[in-house]
Structure formats: structure tokens, C-alpha cells
mmCIF file of the N, C-alpha and C atoms, coordinates in Angstrom:
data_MODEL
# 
_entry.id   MODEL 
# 
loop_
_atom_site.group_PDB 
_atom_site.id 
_atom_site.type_symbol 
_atom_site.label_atom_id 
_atom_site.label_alt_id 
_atom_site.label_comp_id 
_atom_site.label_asym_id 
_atom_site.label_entity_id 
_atom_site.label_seq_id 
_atom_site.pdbx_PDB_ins_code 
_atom_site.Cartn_x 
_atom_site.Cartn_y 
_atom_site.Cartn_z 
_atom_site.occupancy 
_atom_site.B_iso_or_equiv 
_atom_site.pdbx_formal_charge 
_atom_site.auth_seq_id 
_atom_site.auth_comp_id 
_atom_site.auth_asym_id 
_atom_site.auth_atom_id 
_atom_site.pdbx_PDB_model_num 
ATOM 1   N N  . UNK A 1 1  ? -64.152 15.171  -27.762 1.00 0.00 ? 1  UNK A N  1 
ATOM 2   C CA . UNK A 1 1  ? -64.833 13.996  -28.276 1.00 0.00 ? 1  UNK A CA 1 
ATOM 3   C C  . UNK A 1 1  ? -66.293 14.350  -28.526 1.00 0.00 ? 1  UNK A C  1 
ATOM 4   N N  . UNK A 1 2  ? -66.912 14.205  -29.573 1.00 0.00 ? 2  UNK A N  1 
ATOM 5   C CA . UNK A 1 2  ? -68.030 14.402  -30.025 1.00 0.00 ? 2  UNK A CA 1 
ATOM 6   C C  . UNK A 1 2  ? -68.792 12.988  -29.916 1.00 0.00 ? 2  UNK A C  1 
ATOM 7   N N  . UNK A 1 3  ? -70.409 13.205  -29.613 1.00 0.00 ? 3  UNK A N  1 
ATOM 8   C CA . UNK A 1 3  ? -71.123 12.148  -29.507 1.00 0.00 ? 3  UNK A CA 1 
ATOM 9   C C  . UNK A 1 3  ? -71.404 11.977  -30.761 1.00 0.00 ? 3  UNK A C  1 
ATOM 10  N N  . UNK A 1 4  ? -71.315 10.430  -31.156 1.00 0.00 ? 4  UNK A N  1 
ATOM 11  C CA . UNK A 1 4  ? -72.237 9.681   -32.048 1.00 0.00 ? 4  UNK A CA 1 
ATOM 12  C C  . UNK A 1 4  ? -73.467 9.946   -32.835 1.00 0.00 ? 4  UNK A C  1 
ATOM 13  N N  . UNK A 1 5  ? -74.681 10.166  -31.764 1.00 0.00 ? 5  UNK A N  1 
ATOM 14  C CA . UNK A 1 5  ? -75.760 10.067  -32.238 1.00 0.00 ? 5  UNK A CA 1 
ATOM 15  C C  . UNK A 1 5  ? -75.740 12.072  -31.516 1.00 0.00 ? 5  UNK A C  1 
ATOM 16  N N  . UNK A 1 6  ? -76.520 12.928  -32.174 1.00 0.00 ? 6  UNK A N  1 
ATOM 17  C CA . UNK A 1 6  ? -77.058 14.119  -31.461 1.00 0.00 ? 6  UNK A CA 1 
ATOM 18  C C  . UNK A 1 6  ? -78.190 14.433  -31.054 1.00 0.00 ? 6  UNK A C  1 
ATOM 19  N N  . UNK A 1 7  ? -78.876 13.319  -31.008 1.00 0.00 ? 7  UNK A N  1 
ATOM 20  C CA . UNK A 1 7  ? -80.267 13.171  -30.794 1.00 0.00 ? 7  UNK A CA 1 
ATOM 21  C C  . UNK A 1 7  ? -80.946 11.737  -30.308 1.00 0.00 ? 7  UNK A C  1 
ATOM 22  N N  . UNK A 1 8  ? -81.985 11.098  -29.404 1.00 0.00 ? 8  UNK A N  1 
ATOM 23  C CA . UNK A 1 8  ? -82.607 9.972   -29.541 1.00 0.00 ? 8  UNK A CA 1 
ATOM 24  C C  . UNK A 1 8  ? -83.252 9.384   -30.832 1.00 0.00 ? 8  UNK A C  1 
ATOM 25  N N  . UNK A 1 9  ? -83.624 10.271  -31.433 1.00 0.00 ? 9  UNK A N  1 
ATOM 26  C CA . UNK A 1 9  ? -84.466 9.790   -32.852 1.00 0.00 ? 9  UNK A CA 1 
ATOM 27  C C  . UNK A 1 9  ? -82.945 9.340   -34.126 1.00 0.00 ? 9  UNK A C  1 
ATOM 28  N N  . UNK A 1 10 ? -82.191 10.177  -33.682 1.00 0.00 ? 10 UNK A N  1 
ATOM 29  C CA . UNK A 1 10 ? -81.016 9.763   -34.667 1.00 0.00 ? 10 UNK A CA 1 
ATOM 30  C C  . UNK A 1 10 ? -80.128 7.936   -34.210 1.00 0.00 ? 10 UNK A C  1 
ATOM 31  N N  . UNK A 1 11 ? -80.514 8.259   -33.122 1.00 0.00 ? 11 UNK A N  1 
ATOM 32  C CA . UNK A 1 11 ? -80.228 6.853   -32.292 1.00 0.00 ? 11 UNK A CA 1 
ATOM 33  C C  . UNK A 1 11 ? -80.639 5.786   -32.965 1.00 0.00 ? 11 UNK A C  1 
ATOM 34  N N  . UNK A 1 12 ? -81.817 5.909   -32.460 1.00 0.00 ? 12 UNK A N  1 
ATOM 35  C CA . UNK A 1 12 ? -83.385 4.768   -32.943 1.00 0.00 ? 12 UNK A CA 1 
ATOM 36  C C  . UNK A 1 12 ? -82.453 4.259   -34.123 1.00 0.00 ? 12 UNK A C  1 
ATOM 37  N N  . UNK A 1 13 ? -82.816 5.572   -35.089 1.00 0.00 ? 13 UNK A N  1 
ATOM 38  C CA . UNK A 1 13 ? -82.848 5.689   -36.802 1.00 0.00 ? 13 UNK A CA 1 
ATOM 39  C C  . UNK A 1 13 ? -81.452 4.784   -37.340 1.00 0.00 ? 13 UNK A C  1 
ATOM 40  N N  . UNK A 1 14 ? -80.122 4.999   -36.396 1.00 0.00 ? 14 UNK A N  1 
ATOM 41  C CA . UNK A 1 14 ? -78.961 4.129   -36.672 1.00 0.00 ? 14 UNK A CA 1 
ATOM 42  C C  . UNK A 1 14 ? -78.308 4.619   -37.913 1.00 0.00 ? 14 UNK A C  1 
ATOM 43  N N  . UNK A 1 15 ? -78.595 5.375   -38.728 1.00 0.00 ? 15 UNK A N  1 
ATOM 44  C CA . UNK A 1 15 ? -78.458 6.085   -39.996 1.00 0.00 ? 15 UNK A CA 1 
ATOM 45  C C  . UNK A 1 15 ? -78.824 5.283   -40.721 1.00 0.00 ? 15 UNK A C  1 
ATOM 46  N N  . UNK A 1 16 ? -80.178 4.892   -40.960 1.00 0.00 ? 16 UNK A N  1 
ATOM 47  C CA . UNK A 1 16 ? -81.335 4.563   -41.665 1.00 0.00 ? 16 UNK A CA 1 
ATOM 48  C C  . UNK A 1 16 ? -81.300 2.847   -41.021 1.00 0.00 ? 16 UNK A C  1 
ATOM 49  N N  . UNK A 1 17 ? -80.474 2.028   -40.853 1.00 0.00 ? 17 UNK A N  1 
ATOM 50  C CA . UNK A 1 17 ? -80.832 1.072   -41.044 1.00 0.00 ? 17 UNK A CA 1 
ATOM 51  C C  . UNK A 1 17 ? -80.908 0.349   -39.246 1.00 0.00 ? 17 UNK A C  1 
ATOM 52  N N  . UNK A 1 18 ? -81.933 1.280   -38.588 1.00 0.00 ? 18 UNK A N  1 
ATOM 53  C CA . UNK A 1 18 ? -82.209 1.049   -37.503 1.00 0.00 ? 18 UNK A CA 1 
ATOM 54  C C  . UNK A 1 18 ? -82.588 -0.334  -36.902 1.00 0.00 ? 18 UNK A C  1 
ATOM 55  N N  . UNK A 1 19 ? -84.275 -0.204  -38.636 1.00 0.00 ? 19 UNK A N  1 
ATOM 56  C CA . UNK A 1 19 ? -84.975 -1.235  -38.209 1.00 0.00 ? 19 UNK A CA 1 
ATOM 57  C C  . UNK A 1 19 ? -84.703 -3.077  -38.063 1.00 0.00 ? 19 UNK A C  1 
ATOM 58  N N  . UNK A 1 20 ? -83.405 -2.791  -38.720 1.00 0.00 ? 20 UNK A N  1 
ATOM 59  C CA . UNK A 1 20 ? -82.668 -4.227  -39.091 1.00 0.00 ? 20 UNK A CA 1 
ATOM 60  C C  . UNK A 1 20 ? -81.995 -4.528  -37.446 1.00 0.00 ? 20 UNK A C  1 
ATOM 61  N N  . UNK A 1 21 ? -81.036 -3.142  -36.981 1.00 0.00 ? 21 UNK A N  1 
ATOM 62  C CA . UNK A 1 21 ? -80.516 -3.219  -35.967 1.00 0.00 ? 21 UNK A CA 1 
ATOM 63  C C  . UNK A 1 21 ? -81.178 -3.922  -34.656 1.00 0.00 ? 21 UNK A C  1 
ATOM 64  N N  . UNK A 1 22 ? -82.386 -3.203  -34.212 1.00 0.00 ? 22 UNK A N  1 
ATOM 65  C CA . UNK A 1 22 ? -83.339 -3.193  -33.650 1.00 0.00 ? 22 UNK A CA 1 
ATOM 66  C C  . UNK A 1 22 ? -83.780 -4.963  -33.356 1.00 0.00 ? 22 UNK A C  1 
ATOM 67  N N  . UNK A 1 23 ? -83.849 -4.959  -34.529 1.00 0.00 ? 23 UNK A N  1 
ATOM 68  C CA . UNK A 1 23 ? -84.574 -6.027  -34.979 1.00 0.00 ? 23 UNK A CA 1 
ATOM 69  C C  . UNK A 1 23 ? -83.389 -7.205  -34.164 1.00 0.00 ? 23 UNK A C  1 
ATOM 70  N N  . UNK A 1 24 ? -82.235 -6.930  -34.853 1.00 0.00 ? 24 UNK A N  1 
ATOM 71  C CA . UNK A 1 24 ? -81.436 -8.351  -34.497 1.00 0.00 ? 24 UNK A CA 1 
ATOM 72  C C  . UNK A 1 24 ? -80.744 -8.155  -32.704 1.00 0.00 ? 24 UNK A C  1 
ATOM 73  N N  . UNK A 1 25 ? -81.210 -7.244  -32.667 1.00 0.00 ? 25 UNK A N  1 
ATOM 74  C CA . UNK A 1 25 ? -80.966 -6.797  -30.873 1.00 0.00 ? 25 UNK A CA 1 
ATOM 75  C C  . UNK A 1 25 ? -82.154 -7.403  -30.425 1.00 0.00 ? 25 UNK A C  1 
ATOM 76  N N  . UNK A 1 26 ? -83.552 -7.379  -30.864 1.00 0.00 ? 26 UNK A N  1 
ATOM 77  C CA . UNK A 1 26 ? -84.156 -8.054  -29.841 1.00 0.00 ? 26 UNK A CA 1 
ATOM 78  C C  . UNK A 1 26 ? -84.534 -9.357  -30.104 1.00 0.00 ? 26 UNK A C  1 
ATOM 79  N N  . UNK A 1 27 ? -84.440 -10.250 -31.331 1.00 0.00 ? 27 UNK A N  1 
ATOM 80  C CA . UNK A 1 27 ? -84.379 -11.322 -31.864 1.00 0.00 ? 27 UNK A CA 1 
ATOM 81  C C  . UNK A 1 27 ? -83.129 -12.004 -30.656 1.00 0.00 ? 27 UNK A C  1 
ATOM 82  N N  . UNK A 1 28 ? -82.025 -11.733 -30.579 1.00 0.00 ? 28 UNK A N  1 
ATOM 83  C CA . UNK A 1 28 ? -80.893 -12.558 -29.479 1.00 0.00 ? 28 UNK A CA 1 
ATOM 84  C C  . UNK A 1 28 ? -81.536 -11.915 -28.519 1.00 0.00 ? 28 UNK A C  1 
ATOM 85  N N  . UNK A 1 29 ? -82.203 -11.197 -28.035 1.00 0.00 ? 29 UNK A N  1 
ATOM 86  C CA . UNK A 1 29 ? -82.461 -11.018 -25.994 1.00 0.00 ? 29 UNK A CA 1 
ATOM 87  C C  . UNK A 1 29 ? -83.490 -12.019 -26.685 1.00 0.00 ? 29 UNK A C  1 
ATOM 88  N N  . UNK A 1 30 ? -84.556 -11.974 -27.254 1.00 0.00 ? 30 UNK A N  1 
ATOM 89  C CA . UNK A 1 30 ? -85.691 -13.471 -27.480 1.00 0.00 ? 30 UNK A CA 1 
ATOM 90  C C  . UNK A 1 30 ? -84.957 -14.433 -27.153 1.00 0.00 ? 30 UNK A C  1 
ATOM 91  N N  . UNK A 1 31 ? -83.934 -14.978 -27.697 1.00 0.00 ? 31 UNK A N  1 
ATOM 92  C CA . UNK A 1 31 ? -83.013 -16.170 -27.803 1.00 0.00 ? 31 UNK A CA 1 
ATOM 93  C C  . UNK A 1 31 ? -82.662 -16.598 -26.143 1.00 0.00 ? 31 UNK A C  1 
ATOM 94  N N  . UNK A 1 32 ? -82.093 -15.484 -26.180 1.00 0.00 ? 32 UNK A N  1 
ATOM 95  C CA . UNK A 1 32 ? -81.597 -15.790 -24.585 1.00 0.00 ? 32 UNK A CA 1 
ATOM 96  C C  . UNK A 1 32 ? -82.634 -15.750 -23.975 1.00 0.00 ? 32 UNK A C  1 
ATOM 97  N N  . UNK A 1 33 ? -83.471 -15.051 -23.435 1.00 0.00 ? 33 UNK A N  1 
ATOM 98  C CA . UNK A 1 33 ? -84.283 -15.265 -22.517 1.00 0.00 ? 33 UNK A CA 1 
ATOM 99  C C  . UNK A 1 33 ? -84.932 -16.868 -22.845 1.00 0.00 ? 33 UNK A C  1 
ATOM 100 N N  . UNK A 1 34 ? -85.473 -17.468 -23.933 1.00 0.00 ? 34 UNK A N  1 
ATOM 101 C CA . UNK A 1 34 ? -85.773 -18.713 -24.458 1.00 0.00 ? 34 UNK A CA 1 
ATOM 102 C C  . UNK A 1 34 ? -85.285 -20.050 -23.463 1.00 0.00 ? 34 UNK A C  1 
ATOM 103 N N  . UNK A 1 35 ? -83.908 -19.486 -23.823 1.00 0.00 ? 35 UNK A N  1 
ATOM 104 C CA . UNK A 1 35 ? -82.801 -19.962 -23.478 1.00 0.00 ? 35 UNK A CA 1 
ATOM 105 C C  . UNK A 1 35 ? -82.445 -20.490 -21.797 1.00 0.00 ? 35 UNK A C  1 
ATOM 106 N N  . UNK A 1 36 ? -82.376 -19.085 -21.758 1.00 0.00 ? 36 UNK A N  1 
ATOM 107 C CA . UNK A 1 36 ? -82.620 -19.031 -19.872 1.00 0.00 ? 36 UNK A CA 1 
ATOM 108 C C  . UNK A 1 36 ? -83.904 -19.677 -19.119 1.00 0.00 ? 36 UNK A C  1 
ATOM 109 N N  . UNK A 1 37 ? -84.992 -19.674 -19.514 1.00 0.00 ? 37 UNK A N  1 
ATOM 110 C CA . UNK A 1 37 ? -85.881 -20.519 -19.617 1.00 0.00 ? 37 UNK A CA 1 
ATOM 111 C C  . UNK A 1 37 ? -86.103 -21.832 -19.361 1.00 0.00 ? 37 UNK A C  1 
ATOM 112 N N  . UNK A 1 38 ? -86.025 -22.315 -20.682 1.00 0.00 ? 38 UNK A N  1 
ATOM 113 C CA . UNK A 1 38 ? -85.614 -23.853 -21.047 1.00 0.00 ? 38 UNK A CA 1 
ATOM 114 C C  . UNK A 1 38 ? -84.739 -24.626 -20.269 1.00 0.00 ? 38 UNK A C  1 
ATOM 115 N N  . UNK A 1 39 ? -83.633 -23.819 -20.061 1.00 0.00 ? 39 UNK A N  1 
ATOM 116 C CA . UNK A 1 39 ? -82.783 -24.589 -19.362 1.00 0.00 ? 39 UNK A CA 1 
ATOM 117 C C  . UNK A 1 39 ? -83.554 -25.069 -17.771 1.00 0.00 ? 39 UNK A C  1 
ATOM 118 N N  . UNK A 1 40 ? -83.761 -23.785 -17.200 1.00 0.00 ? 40 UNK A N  1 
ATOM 119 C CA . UNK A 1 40 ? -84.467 -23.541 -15.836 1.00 0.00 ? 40 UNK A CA 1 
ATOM 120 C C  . UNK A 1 40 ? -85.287 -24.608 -15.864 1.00 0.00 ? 40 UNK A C  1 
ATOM 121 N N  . UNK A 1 41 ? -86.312 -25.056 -16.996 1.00 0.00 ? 41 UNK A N  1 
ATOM 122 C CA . UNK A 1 41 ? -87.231 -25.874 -17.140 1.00 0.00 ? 41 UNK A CA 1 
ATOM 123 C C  . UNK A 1 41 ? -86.975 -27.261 -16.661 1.00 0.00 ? 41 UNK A C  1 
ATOM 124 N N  . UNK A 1 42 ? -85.745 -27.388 -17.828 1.00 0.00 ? 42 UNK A N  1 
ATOM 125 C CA . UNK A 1 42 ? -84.762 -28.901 -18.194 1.00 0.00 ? 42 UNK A CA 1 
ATOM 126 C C  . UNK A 1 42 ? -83.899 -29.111 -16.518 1.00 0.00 ? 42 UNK A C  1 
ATOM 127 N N  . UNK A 1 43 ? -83.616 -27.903 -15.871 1.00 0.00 ? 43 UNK A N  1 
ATOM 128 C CA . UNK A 1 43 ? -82.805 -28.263 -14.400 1.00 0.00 ? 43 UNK A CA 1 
ATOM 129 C C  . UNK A 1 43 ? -84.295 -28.726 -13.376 1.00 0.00 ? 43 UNK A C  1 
ATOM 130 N N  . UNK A 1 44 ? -85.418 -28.375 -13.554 1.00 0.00 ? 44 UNK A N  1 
ATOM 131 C CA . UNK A 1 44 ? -86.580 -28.656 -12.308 1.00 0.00 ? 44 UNK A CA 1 
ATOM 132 C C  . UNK A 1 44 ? -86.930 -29.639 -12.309 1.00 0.00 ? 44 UNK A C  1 
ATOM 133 N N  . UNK A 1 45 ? -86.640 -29.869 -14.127 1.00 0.00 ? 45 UNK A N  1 
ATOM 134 C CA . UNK A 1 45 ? -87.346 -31.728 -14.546 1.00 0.00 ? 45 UNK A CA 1 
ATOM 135 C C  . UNK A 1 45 ? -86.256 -32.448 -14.188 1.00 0.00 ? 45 UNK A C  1 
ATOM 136 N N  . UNK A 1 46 ? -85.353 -32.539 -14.302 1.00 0.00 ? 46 UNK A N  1 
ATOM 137 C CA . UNK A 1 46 ? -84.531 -33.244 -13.812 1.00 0.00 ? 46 UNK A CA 1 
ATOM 138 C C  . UNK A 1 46 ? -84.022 -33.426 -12.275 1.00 0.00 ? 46 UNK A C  1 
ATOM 139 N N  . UNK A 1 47 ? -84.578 -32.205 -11.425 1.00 0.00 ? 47 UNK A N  1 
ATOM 140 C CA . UNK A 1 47 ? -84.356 -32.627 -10.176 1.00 0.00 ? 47 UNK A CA 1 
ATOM 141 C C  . UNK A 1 47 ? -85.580 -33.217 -9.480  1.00 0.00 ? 47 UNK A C  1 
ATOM 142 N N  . UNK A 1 48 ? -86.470 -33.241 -10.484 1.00 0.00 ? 48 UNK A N  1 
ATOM 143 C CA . UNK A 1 48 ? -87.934 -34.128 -9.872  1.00 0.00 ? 48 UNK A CA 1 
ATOM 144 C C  . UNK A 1 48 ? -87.809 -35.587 -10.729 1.00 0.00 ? 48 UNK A C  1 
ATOM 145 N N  . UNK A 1 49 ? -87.177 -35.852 -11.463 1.00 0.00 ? 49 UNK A N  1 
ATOM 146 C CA . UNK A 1 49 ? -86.608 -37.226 -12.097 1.00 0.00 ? 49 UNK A CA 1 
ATOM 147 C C  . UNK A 1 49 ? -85.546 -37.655 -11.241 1.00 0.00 ? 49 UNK A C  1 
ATOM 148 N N  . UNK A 1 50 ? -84.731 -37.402 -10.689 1.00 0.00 ? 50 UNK A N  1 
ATOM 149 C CA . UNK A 1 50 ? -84.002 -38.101 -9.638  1.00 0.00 ? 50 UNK A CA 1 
ATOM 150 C C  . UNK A 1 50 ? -84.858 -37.665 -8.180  1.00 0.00 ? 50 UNK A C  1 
ATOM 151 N N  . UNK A 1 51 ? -85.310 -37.520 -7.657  1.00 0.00 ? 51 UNK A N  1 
ATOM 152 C CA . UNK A 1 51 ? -86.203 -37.290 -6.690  1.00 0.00 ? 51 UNK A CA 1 
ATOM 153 C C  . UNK A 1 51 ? -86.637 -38.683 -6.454  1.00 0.00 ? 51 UNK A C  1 
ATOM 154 N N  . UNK A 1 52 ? -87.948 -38.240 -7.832  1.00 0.00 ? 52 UNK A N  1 
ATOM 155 C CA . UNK A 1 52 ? -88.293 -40.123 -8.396  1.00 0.00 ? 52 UNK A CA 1 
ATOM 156 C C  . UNK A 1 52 ? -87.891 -40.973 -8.106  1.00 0.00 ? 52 UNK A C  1 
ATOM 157 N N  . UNK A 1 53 ? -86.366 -41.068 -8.793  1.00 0.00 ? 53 UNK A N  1 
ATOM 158 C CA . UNK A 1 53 ? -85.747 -42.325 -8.598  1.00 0.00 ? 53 UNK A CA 1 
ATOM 159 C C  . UNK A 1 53 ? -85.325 -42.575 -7.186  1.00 0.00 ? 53 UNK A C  1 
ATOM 160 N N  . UNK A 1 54 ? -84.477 -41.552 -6.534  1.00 0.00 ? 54 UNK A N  1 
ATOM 161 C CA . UNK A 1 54 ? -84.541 -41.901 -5.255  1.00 0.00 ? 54 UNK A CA 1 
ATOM 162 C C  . UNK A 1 54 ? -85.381 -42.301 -4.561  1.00 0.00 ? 54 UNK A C  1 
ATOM 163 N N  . UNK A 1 55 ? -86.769 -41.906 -4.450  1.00 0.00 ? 55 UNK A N  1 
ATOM 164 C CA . UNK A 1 55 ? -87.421 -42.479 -4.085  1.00 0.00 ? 55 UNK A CA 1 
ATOM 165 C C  . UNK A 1 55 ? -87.759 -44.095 -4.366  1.00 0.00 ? 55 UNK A C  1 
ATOM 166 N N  . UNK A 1 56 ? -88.113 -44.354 -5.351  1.00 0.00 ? 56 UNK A N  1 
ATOM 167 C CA . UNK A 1 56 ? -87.921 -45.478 -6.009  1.00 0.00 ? 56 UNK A CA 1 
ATOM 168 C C  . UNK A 1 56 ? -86.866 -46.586 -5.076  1.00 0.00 ? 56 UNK A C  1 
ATOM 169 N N  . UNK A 1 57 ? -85.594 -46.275 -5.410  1.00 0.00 ? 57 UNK A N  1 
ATOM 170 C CA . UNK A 1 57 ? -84.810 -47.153 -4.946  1.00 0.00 ? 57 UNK A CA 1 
ATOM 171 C C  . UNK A 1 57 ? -85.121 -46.830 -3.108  1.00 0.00 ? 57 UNK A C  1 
ATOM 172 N N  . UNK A 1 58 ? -85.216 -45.832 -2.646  1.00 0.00 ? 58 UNK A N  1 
ATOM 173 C CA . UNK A 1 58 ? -85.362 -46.098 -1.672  1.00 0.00 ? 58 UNK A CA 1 
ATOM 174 C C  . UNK A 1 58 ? -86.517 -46.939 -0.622  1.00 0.00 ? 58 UNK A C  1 
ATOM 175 N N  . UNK A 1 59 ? -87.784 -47.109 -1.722  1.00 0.00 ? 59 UNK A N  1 
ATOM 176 C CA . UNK A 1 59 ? -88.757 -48.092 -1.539  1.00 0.00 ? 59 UNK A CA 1 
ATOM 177 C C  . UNK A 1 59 ? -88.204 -49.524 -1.858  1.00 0.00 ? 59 UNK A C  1 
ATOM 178 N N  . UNK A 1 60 ? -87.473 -49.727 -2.541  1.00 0.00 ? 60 UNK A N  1 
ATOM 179 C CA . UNK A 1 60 ? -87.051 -51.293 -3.119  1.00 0.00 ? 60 UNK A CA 1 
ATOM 180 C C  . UNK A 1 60 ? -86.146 -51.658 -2.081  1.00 0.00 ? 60 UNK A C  1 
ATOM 181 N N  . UNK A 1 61 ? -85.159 -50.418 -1.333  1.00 0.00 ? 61 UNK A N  1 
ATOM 182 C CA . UNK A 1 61 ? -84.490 -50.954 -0.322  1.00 0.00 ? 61 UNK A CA 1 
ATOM 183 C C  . UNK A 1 61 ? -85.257 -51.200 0.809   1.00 0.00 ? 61 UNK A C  1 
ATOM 184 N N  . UNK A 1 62 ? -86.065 -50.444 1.386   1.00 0.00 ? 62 UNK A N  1 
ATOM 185 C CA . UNK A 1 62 ? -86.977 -51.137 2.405   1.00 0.00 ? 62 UNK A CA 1 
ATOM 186 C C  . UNK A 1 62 ? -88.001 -52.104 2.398   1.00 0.00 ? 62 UNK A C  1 
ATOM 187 N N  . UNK A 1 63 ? -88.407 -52.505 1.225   1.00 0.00 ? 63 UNK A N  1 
ATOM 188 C CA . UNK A 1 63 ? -89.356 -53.422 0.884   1.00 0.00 ? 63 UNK A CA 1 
ATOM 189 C C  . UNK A 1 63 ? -88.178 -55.133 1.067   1.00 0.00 ? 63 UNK A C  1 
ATOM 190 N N  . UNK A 1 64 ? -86.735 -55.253 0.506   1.00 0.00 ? 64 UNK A N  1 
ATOM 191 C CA . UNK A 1 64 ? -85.720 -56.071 0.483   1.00 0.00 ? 64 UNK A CA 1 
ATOM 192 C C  . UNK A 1 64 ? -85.299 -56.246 1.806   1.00 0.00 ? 64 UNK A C  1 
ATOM 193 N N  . UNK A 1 65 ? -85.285 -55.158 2.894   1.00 0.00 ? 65 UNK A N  1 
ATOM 194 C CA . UNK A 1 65 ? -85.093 -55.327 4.194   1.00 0.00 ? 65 UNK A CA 1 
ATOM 195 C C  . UNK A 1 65 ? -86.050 -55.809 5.238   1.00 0.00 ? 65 UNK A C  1 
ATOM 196 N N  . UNK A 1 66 ? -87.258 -55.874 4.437   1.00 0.00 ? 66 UNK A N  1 
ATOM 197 C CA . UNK A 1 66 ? -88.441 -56.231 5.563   1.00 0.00 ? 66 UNK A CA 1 
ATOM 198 C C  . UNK A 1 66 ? -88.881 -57.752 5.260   1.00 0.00 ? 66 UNK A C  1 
ATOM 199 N N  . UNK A 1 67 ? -88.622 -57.994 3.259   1.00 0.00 ? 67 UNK A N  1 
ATOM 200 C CA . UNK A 1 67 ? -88.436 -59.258 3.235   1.00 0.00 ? 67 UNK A CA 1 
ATOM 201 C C  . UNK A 1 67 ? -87.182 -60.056 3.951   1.00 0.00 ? 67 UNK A C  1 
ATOM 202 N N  . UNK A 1 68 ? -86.354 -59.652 4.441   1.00 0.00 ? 68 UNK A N  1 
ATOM 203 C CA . UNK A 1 68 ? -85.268 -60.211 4.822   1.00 0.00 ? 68 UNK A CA 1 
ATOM 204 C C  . UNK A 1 68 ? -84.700 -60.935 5.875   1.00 0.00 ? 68 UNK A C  1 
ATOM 205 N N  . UNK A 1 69 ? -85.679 -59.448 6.918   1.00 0.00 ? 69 UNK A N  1 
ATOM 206 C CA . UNK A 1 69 ? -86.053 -59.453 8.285   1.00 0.00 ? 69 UNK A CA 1 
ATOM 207 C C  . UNK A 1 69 ? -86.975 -60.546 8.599   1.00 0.00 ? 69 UNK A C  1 
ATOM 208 N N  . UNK A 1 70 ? -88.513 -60.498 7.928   1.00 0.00 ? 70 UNK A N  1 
ATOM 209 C CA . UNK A 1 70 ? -89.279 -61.774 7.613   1.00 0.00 ? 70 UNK A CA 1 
ATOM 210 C C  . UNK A 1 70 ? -88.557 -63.004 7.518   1.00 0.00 ? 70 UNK A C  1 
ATOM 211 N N  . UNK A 1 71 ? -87.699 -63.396 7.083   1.00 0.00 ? 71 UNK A N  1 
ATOM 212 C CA . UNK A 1 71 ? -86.846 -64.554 5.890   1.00 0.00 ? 71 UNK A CA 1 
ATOM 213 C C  . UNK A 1 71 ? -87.871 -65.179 5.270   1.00 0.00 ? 71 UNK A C  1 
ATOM 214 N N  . UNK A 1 72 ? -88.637 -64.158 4.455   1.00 0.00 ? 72 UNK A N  1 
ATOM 215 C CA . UNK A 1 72 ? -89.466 -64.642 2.995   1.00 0.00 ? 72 UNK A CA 1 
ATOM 216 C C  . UNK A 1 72 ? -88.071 -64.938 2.220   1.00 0.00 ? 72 UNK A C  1 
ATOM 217 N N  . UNK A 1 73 ? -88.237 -65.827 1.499   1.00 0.00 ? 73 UNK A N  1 
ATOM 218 C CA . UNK A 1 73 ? -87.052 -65.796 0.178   1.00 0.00 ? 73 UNK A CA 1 
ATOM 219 C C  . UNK A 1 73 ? -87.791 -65.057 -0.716  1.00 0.00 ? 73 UNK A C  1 
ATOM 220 N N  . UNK A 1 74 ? -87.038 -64.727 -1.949  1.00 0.00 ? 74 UNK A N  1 
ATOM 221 C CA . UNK A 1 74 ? -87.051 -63.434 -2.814  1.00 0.00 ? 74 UNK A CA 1 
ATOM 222 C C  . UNK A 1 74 ? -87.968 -65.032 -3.862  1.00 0.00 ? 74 UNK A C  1 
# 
């Protein structure tokens, strides 16, 4: 079995049309990494948006229990 390329520069080169190759190899790792990213971004915001809300409701439930306890009416 004979190798492909016989050299690194013949590699690169792709038999001439390297720079296209090259090109669309690191254009998709851009993508993905983007990708991988964003998402990471979109999962932190969203676990500090329900955080929030829990919190939230969990103030409205103790604020409803202390009026209750009181017997303020609502």
C-alpha cells in the first residue's frame, strides 16, 4: 500500500486545490465551535432564568403564608 500524499507540502497542496479544502475544513470547526458555544451560553441563561423564577415563586409562597398566618385577607 502506497501513501497518498509523499510529502507534507503535497498534503497542504491537496493537488492544487488545497486552499478551497483548507478553507472549508476550518470554516465547519468555526461553525462548530460557534455552535458549542452558543449553546453553552443559551444552557447558563436558562438555568439563571429558572433560578429566577424559582425564586420568584418561592417569595410569593412565603409572602401568601405569612399573610395567612396573620389572617390579613388577600
Amino acid at each position: 500500500m502506497t501513501p497518498a500524499f509523499h510529502s507534507w507540502a503535497q498534503f497542504l497542496a491537496m493537488g492544487g486545490y488545497g486552499f478551497y479544502v483548507w478553507l472549508s475544513v476550518f470554516v465547519a470547526l468555526l461553525v462548530m465551535l460557534i455552535l458549542v458555544g452558543h449553546s453553552a451560553y443559551q444552557r447558563r441563561q436558562l438555568l439563571v432564568m429558572i433560578a429566577t423564577k424559582q425564586d420568584r415563586e418561592k417569595r410569593i409562597m412565603t409572602a401568601k403564608r405569612r399573610k395567612q398566618s396573620t389572617g390579613e385577607k388577600p
